[in-house]
C-alpha positions as CSV (number, residue, x, y, z in Angstrom):
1,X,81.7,110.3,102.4
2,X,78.6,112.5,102.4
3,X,76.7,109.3,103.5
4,X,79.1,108.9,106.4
5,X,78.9,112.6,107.4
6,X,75.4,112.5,107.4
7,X,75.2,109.9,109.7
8,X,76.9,111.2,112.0
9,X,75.9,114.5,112.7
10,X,72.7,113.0,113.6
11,X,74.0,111.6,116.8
12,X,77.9,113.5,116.9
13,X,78.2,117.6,117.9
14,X,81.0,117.1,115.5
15,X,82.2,114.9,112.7
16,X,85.4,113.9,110.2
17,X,85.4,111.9,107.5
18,X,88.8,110.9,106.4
19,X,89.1,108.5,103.2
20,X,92.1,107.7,101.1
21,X,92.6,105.4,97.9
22,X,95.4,103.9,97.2
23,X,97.2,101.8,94.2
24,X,100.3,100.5,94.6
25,X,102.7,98.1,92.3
26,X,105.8,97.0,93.8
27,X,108.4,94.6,92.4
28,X,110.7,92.6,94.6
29,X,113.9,90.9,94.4
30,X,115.3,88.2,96.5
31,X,118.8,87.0,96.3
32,X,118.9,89.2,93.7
33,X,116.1,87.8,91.4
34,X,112.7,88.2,90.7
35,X,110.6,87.2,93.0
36,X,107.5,88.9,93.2
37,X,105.7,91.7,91.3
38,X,102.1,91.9,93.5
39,X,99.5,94.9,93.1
40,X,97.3,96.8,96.0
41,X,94.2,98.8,95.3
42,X,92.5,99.6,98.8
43,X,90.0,102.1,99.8
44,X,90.1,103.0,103.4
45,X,88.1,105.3,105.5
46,X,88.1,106.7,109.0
47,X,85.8,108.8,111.5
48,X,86.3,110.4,114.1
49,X,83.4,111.9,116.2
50,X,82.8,114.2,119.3
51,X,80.1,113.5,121.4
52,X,78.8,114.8,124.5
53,X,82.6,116.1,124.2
54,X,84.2,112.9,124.2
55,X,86.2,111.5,120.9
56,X,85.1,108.7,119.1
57,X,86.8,106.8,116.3
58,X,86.6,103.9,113.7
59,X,87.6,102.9,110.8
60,X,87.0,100.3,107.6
61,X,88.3,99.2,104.6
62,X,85.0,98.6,103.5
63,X,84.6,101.2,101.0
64,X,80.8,101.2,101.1
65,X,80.2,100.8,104.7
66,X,78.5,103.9,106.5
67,X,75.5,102.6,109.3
68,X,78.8,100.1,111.1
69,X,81.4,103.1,110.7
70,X,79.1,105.5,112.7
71,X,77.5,103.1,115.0
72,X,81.1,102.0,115.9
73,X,82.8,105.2,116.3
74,X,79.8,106.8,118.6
75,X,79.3,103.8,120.5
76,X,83.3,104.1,121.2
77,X,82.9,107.9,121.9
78,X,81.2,106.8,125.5
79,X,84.8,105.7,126.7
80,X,86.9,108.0,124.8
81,X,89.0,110.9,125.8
82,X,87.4,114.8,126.5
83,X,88.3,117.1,123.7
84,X,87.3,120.0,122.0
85,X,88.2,120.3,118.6
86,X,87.5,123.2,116.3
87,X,87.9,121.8,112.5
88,X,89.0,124.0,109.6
89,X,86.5,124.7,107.1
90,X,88.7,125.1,104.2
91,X,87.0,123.6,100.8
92,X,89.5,122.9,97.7
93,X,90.1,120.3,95.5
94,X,94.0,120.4,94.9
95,X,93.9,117.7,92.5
96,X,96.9,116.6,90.8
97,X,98.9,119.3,91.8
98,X,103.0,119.7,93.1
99,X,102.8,116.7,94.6
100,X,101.7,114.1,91.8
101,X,103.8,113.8,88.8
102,X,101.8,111.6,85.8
103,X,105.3,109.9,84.7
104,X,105.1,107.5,87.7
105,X,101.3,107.1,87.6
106,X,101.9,105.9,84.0
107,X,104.6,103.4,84.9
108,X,104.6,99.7,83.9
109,X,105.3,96.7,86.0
110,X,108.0,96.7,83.6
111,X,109.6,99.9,83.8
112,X,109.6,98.9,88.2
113,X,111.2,95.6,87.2
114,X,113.9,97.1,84.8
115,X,114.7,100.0,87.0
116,X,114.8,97.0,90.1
117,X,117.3,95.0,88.2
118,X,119.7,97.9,87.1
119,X,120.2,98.2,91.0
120,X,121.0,94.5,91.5
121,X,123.6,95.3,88.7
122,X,125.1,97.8,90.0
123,X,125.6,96.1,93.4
124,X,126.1,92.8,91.7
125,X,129.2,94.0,89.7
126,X,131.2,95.2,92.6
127,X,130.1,92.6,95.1
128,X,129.0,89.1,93.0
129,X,128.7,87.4,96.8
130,X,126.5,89.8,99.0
131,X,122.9,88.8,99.8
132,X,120.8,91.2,98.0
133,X,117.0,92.5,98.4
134,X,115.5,95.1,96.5
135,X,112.2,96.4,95.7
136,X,110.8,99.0,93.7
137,X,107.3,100.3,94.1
138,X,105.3,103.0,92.3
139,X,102.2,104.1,94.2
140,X,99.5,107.0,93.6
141,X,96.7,108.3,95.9
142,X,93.6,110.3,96.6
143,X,93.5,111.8,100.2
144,X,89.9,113.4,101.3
145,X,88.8,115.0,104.2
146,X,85.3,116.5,104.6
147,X,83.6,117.4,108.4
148,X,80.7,119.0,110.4
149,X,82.0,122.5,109.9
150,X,82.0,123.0,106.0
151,X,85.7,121.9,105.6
152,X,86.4,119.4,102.4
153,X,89.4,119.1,100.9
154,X,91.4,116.6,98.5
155,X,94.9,116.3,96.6
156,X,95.8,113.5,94.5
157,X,99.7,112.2,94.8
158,X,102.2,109.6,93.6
159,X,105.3,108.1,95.3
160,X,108.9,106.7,93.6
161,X,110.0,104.4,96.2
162,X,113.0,102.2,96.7
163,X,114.2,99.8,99.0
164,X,117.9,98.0,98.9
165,X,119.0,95.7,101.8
166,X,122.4,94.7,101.1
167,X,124.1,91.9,103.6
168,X,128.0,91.3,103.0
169,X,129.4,88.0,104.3
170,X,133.2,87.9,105.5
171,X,135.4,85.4,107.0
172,X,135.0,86.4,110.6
173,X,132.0,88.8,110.9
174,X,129.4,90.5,108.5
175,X,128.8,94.1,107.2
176,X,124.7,94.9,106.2
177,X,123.1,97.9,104.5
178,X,119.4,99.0,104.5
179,X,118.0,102.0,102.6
180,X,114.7,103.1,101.1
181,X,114.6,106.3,99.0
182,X,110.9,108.2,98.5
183,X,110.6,110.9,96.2
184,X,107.0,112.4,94.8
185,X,108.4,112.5,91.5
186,X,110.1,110.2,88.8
187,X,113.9,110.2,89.3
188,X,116.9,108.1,89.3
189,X,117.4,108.3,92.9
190,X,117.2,104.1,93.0
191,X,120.3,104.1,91.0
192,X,122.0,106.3,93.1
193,X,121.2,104.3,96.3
194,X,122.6,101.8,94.6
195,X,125.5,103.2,93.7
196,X,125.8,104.9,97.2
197,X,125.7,101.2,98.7
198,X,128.9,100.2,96.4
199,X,130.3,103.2,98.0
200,X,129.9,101.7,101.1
201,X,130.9,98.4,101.1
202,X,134.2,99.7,99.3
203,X,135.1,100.5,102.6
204,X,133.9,97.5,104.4
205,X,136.8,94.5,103.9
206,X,139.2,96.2,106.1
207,X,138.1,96.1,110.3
208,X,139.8,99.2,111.7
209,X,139.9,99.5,116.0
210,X,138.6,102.1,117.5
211,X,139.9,103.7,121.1
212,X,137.5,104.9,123.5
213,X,137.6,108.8,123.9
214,X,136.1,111.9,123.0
215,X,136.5,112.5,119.1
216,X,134.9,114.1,116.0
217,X,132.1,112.4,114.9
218,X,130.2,112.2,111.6
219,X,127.0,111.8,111.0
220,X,125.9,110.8,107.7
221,X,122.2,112.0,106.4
222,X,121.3,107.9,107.7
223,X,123.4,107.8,110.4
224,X,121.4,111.2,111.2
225,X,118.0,109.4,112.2
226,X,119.4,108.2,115.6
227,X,119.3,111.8,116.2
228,X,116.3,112.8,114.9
229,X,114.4,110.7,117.4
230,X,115.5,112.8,120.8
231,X,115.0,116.1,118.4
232,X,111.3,115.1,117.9
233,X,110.7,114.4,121.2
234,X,111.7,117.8,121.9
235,X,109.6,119.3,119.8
236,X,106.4,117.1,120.1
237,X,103.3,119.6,120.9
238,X,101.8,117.1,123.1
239,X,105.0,116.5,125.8
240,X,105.7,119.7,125.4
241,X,101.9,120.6,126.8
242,X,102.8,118.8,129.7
243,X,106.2,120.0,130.4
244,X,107.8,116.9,129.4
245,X,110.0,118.1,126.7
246,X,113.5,120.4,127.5
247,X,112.0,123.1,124.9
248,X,109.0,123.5,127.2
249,X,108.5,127.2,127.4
250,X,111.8,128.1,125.7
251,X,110.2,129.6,122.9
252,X,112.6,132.4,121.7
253,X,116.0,131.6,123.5
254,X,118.8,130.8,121.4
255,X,119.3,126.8,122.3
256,X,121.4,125.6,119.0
257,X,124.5,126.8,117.2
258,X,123.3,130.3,115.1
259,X,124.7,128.2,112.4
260,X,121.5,125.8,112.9
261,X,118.0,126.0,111.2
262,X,115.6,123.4,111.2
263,X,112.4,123.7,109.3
264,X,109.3,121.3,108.7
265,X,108.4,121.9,105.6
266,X,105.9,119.7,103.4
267,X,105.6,122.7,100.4
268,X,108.4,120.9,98.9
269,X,107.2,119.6,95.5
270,X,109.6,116.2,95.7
271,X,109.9,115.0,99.7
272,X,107.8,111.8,100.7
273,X,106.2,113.8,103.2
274,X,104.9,116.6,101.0
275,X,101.3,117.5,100.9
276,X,99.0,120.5,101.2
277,X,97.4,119.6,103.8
278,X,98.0,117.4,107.0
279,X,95.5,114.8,108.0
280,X,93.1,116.7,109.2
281,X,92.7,118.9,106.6
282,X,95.0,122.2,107.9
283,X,96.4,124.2,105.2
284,X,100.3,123.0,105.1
285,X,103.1,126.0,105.5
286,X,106.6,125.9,106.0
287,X,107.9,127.2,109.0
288,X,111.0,127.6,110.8
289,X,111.7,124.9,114.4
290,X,114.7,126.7,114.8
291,X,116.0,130.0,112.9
292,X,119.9,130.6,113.2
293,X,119.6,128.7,116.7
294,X,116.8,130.0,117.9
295,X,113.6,128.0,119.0
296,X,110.6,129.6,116.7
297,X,108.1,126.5,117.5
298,X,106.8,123.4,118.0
299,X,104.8,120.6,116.1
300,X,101.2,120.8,116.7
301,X,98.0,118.7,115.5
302,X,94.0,120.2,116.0
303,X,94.4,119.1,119.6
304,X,97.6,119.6,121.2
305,X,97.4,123.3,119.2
306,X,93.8,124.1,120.8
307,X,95.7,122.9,124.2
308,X,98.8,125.2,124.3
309,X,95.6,128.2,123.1
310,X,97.5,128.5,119.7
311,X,96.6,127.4,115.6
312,X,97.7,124.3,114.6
313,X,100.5,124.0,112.2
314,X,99.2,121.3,110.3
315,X,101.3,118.6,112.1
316,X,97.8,116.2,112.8
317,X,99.6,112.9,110.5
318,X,98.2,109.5,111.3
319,X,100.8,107.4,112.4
320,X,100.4,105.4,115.9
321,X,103.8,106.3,116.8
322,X,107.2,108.0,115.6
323,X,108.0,104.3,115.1
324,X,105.4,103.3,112.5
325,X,104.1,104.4,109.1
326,X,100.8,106.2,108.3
327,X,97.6,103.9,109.2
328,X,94.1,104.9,108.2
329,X,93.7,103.0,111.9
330,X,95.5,106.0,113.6
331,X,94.0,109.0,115.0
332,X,96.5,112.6,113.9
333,X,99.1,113.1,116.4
334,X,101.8,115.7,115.7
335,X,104.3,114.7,113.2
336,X,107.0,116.5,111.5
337,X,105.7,116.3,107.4
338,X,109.6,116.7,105.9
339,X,112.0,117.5,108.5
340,X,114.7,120.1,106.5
341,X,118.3,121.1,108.2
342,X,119.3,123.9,105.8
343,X,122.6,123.0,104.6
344,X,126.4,124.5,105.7
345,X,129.0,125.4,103.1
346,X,131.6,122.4,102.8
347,X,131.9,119.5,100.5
348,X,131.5,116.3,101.8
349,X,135.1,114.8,100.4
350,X,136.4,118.2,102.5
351,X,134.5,117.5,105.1
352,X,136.1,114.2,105.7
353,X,139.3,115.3,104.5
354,X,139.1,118.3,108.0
355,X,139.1,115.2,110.2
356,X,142.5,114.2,111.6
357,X,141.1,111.3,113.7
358,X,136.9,110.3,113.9
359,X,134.8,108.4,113.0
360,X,131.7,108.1,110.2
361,X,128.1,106.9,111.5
362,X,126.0,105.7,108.5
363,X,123.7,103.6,110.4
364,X,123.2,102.8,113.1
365,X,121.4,100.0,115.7
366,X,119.3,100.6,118.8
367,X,118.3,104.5,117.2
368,X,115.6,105.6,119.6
369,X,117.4,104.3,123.0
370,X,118.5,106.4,126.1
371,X,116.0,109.0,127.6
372,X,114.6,110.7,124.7
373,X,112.4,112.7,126.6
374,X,115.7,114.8,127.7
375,X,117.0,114.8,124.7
376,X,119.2,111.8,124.9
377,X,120.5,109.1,122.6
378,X,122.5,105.9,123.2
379,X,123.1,103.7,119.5
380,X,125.5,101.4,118.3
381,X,127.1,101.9,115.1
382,X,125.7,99.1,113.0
383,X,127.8,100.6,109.9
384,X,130.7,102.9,110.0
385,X,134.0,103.7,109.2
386,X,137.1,105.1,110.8
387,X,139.0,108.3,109.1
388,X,142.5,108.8,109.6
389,X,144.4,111.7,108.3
390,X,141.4,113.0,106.3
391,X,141.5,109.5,104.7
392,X,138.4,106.3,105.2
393,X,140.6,103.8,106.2
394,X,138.3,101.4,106.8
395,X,135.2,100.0,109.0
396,X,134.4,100.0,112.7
397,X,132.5,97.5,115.0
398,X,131.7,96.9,118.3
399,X,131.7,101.2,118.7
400,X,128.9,102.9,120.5
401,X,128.1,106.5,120.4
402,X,126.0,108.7,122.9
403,X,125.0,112.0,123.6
404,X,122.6,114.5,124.2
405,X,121.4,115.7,120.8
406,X,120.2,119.5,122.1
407,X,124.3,119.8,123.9
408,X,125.7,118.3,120.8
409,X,123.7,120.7,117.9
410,X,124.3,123.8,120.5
411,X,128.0,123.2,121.5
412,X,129.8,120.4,119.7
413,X,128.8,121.4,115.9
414,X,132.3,121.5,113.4
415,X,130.4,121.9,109.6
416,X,127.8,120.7,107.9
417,X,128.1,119.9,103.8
418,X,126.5,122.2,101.6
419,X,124.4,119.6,100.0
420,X,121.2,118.0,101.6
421,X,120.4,114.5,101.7
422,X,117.0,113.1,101.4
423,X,115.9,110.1,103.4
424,X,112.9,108.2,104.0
425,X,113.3,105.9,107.5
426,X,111.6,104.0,110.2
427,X,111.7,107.4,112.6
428,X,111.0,109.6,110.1
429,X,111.5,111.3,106.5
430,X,113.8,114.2,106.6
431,X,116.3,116.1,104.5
432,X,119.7,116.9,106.2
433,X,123.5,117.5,105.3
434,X,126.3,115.0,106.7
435,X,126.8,116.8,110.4
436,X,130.3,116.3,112.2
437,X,130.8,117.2,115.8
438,X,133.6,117.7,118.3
439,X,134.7,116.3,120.8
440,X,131.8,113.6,121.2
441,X,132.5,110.9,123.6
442,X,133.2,107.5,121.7
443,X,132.6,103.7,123.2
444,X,134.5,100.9,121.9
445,X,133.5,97.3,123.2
């Protein structure tokens, strides 16, 4: 990395050297056997330069690769965007600190296999029939960041990760799960997924019809990423810049429920999306989005933050797009790190129970439709049940639900349950309670 730096600042005003290393070990299972148990050890590096005030990038998986890196990412600094970037100069080696935990950086392919089959058990013994995929991957790495202005850090961390697909055949139509649990630390949280899919599918034999109307909806802590996607938009640095997002210049007013706050928070020692520091090498904080309703802030990266004339708040993540997972290939753009509802005061048995007529949304298809920029959503309910006198009574089809996320979390909100759910998926890794609402309008086909 020194190499690289070095480099660079011969021909660059600025310069970042971002390098991670990575070993992973997953073992999958198809149709409910073992299939595959692969290993990944890569070493990937990334610059990013500033020259005569434009931005240049590259990147290589080449780990010993310097004089092609720099020529690539000046020579691209001719066409690239004007910025002005001001990087931190922190300098600490976090090591293996909250973030790694040494039982999963010690585990076996055989402790992933036999923790991979106990899932296909538990599914297995409830429902012998269903299609079944699971894999089980243990991964550790060693994020660095070192630039022009002093700044080097590093932290060293380990993932627990999980994936279940789980696709139920029935006479006229199908029901299908998919779920992926991430945790920084060892736990039985595969199991439980597991378990949670049995849950599930307990509910699935019986179609129940749903009537088009307004009703109370549920949102499970899946179901919930169909929401999070208008909420980020909302809250995006960049579109909120250029006046693109409703919260533009609303900082201070009360826009949710009081009973609402929202925090991203990556200090948590167990979330996927811990670290501390982003991905350009800001010290990491907690920090409220909304307190008790009220809009405290937005996500910002190096360069929206130096836009709006304010720090960042460590938000730079590379990933292309709220729709992909982090790339080395990316440049930072602002990300949430863990997304954290703080939870409300009501089981989620009582919660259900509260409900005369409504339905459950646990996932969901087409998350990420309708005009997100104003805070709008339009999904289809690709797995959910109906509740009737405080009772499941069964599962729904052909049912779309839409909205407007910042309406629904300022005026529809009935109770959240006291207990938060963690959740690692396509949009985004968050930790939230189930969330019902009033009065939401429901779509039957």
């Amino acid at each position: 990395m020194e190499r690289i730096l070095e480099l660079a600042r011969k021909k660059a005003e600025k310069a970042e050297v971002f390098r991670v290393e990575k070993e992973a070990a997953p073992a999958c299972f198809y149709g409910g056997k073992l299939s595959a148990i692969e290993g990944e050890n890569s070493i990937a590096t990334a610059l990013r330069v500033i020259v005569d005030g434009r931005l240049g990038f590259s990147s290589t998986t080449h780990p010993d690769e310097a004089e092609g890196l720099v020529a690539r990412a000046i020579e691209s600094a001719a066409y690239g965007p004007e910025i002005e970037l001001k990087f931190p100069t922190t300098v600490k080696n976090f090591g293996t600190g909250a973030f790694y935990d040494p039982k999963v950086a010690s585990l076996e392919f055989s402790d992933l296999v036999q923790t991979g089959q106990s899932m296909v058990d538990i599914v297995l013994e409830s429902f012998p029939d269903v299609n079944l995929e699971v894999e089980v991957t243990k991964s550790c790495q060693k994020t660095s960041i070192m630039n022009s202005e002093g700044g080097h850090v590093s932290y060293e961390k380990t993932l627990h990760q999980a994936f279940l697909n789980v696709l139920l055949m029935m006479p006229s139509d199908r029901a299908e799960l998919e779920d992926t649990c991430t945790f920084t630390h060892y736990s039985d949280a595969p199991l439980e997924m597991a378990r949670r899919a049995v849950w599930r599918f307990q509910h699935c034999s019986r179609v129940v019809p749903v009537k088009t109307k307004k009703m109370p909806v549920l949102f499970s802590s899946l179901g919930f990423r169909g929401l999070f996607v208008p909420l980020f938009y909302g809250l995006n640095g960049d579109l909120v810049n250029r006046k693109l997002s409703l919260m533009s210049e609303r900082e201070g007013e009360l826009v949710l429920d009081p009973r609402l706050t929202i925090l991203d928070d990556p200090t948590l020692p167990n979330l996927p999306g811990s670290c501390p520091v982003d991905d350009e090498g800001v010290l990491a904080q907690c920090r409220p989005l909304f307190e008790k309703g009220v809009l405290k802030g937005y996500l910002h990266d190096l360069q929206t933050a130096g836009k709006a004339g304010v720090p960042s708040t460590a938000n730079g993540y590379k990933k292309s797009s709220l729709y992909t997972g982090f790339s080395v290939d990316s440049q930072p753009n602002p990300q949430p790190s863990n997304l954290v509802i703080e939870p409300g005061d009501i089981s989620r048995d009582d919660l259900i129970r509260s409900i005369d007529e409504g339905i459950i949304v646990d996932d969901t298809m087409g998350a990420g439709q309708g005009n997100n920029l104003n805070g709008e959503f339009s999904m289809s309910v690709a797995l959910g049940y109906k509740i009737e006198k405080g009772q499941i009574v069964g599962r729904i089809k052909d049912v779309m639900v839409a909205g407007n996320v910042f309406d629904i979390l300022r005026d529809n909100l009935r109770a959240m349950t006291a207990e938060n759910y963690p959740e690692d998926t396509l949009f985004g890794r968050y930790s939230v309670p189930w969330i019902a609402f009033d009065n939401m309008p429901v779509s039957a086909t």
